[in-house]
C-alpha positions in Angstrom: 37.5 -55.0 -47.0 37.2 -51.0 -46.5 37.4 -49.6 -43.1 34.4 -47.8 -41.2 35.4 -45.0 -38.6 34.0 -46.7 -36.2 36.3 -49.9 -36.6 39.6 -47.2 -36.6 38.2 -45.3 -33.6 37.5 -48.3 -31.6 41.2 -49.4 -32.7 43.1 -46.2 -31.9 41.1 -46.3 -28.4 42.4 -50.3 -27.8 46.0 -49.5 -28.4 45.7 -46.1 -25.5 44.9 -43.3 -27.5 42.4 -41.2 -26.6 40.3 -38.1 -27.8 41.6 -34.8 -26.5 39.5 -32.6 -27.8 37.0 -32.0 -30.6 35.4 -29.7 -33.1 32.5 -30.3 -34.7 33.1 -33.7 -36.2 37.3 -33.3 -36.5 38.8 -35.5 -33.2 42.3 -34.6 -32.2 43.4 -38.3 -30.7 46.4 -38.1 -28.7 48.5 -40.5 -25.8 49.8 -39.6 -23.1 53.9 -38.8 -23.1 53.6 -38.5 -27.3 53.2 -35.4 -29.5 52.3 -37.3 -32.0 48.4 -36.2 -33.0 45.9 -37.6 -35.0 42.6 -36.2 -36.7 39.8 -38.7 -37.3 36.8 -36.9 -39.2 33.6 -39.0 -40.5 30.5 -40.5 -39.0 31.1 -44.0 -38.0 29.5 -45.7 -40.9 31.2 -44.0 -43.0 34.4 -45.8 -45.6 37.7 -44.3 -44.5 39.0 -43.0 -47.9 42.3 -45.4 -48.8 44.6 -42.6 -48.1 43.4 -41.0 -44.9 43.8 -44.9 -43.5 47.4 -44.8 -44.8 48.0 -41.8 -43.1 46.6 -42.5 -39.6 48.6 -45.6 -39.9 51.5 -43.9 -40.5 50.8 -42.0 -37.4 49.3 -44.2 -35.2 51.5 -47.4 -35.7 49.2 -49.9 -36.2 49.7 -52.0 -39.3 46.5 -54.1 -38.7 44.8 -51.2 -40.0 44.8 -52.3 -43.8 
């Protein structure tokens, strides 16, 4: 079943990242003693394209995100 942004933000915020800053509708998510960064752009009803999920997997760690 496809991903909304709100199901990845509320996921990315349960496993201790948080927003550090914004743009418009671009959030920088970041945790605290990583550089690692990720950008999470779209309303929350919107699909998360297949690839931007791969890639803020990739980033983020969390394989439940599929």
């Amino acid at each position: 079943m496809p991903k909304k942004y709100r199901e990845i933000r509320l996921a990315l915020r349960d496993a201790g990242w948080a927003v550090l800053r914004q743009r418009g509708s671009h959030e920088v998510w970041g945790r605290s003693g990583e550089t690692a960064r990720i950008v999470v752009a779209g309303k929350d009803s919107d699909t998360v394209p297949v690839g931007t999920l791969s890639s803020i997997r990739r980033a983020s760690g969390l394989e439940h995100l599929r």
